[in-house]
N, C-alpha and C positions, 0 to 999 in steps of 0.2 A: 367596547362601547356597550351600556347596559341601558335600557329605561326599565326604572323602578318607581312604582305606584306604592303607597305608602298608606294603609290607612283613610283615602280617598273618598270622598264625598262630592258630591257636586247638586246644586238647585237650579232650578227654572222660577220666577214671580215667587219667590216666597218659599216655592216648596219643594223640599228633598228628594232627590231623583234620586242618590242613590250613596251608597254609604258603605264606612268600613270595607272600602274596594282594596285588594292587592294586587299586584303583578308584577313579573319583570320578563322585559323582552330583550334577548341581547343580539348584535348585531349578525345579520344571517339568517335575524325570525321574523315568523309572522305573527298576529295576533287579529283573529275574528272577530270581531263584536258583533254577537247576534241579540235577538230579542223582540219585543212586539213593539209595535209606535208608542214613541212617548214612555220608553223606560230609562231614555238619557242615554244613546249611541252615542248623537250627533253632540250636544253637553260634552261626552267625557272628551270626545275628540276637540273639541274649541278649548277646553280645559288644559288638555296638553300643548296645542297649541298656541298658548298663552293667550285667547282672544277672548276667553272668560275666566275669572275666578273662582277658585275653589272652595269651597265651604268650609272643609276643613280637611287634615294629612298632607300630604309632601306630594310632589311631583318631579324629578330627575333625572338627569342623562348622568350617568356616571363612563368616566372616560371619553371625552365628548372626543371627534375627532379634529387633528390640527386645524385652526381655521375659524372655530365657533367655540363662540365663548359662554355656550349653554344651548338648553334645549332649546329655546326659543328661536335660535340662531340657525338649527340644526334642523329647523322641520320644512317639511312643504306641506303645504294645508289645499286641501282639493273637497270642498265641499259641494253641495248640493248644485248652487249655481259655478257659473263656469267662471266667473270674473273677467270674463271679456267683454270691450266696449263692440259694439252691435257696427257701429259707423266704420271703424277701422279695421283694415283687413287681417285674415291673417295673421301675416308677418309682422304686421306693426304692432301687433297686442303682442304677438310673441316678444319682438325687440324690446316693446317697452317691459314687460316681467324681467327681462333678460339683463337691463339694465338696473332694475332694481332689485331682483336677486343673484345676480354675477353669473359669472359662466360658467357654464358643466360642460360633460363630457361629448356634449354632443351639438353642432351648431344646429340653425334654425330651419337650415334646407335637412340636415340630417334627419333632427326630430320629426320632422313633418312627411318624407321617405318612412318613416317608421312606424309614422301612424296611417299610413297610405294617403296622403293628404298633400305630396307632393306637388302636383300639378292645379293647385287650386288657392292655396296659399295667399296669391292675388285679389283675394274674393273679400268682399266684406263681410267680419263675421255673422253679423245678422243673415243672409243670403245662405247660410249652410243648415242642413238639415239636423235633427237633433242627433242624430247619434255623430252626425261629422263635428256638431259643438263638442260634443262627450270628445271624441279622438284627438282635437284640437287644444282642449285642455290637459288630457295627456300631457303631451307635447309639452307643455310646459314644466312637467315632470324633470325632461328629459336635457331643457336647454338651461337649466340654473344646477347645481350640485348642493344638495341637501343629504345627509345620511339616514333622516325620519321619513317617512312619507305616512301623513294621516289623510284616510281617503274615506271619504262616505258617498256609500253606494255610489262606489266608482263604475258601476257596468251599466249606470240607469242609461235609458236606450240605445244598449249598444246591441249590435245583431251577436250571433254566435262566433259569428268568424272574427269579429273586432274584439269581443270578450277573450278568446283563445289568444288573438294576438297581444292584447292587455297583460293576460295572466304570465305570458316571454317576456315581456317588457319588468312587468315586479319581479319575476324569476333572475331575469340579470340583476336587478338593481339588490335582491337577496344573495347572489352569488358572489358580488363585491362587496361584503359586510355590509349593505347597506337594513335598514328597519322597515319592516311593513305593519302597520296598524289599523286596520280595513274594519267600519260597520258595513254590515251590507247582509241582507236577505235571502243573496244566492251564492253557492258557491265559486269562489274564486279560483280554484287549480290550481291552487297553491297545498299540494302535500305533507304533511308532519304540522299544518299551523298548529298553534295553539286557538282554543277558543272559550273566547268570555263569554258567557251566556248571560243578559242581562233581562231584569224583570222588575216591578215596580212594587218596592219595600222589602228588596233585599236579593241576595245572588242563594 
C-alpha cells in the first residue's frame, strides 16, 4: 500500500493554498504536516479525503488493501470537530459510526477501555470534557478498520498522559501496515515520520 501525491495543488475561495506538492507514504509511515495557520494542512487533508477537490495533480492509493476499492474507501477523516451528536451518548455515536463505517479490530467497549473512557460511555457526549471529546473520537479510530487515518491536530486538548497514550494507539495502527497522515503543531511520538513542511506560495 502506497499513497502518492502527484503534482498536487489545492485552493481555499478562489485562492491557491498550495501547489506542485509531491509525496508518497507507504504503508507502516507517517507523514507530519507542519506549517503556520492558513498554509492549507487542514485543505490538503479534506483533499485526500476526498471531501474537497483538488485544483490540479493526482491523488492515490496504490495497492489499496482487500476490502476498498480506493483511497476514499480507505481513509478515516478525524478533523478539527469531533463529529459526534452532543444528545446521544457515548456508545451510540460510537454504534452509529460503526454502523456506517463496518467493523474493526476492536469493539466499542474495547475502544473505549483504550481510550480510558470505559466507565463513562453511558454519558451524553455533550456532558464530557474536551479532552474526554478528543479521546472519544479516538475511539472511533479504533471501532471501524480504515488503513489511512488523516488526523488534524489530533492531540487539541489532550493532557500529556492522553497524547502519550494517542501516540501507542498510531504506533500499533503503523505496526499493522496501516497510514498515518497527521497536520498538527506539536509533536506526535511518532519516530523516523516524515515531514511536510507547508507555507503559503510554495514548500
Amino acid at each position: 500500500m502506497r499513497l502518492v501525491a502527484e503534482n498536487l495543488a489545492g485552493e481555499r475561495g478562489g485562492e491557491i493554498l498550495f501547489s506542485g506538492l509531491n509525496f508518497a507514504v507507504a504503508g507502516g509511515e507517517a507523514l507530519m504536516i507542519t506549517g503556520p495557520n492558513g498554509a492549507g494542512k487542514s485543505t490538503l487533508l479534506r483533499i485526500i479525503a476526498g471531501l474537497l477537490d483538488k485544483a490540479e495533480g493526482r491523488i492515490r492509493l496504490d495497492a489499496a488493501p482487500a476490502g476498498f476499492d480506493g483511497l476514499v474507501s480507505a481513509c478515516h477523516y478525524l478533523g478539527h470537530l469531533n463529529a459526534m451528536k452532543p444528545v446521544l451518548s457515548v456508545e451510540e455515536n460510537l454504534r452509529f459510526w460503526q454502523s456506517f463505517s463496518g467493523i474493526g479490530n476492536h469493539t466499542i467497549d474495547e475502544a473505549l477501555d483504550r481510550v480510558q473512557l470505559g466507565d463513562i460511555g453511558h454519558l451524553p457526549f455533550g456532558y464530557l470534557s474536551t479532552g474526554q471529546k478528543r479521546r472519544a473520537s479516538i475511539a472511533r479510530l479504533l471501532i471501524s478498520h480504515r488503513p489511512v487515518w488523516l488526523l488534524d491536530e489530533p492531540t487539541a486538548g489532550l493532557d500529556k498522559g492522553s497524547e502519550d497514550q494517542f501516540a501507542g494507539v498510531m504506533r500499533a495502527h503503523l505496526s499493522g501496515g496501516g497510514i498515518v497522515v497527521a497536520a498538527t503543531h506539536l509533536p506526535l511520538g511518532l519516530d523516523g515520520a516524515q515531514e511536510l513542511v507547508m507555507g503559503r506560495g510554495g514548500f
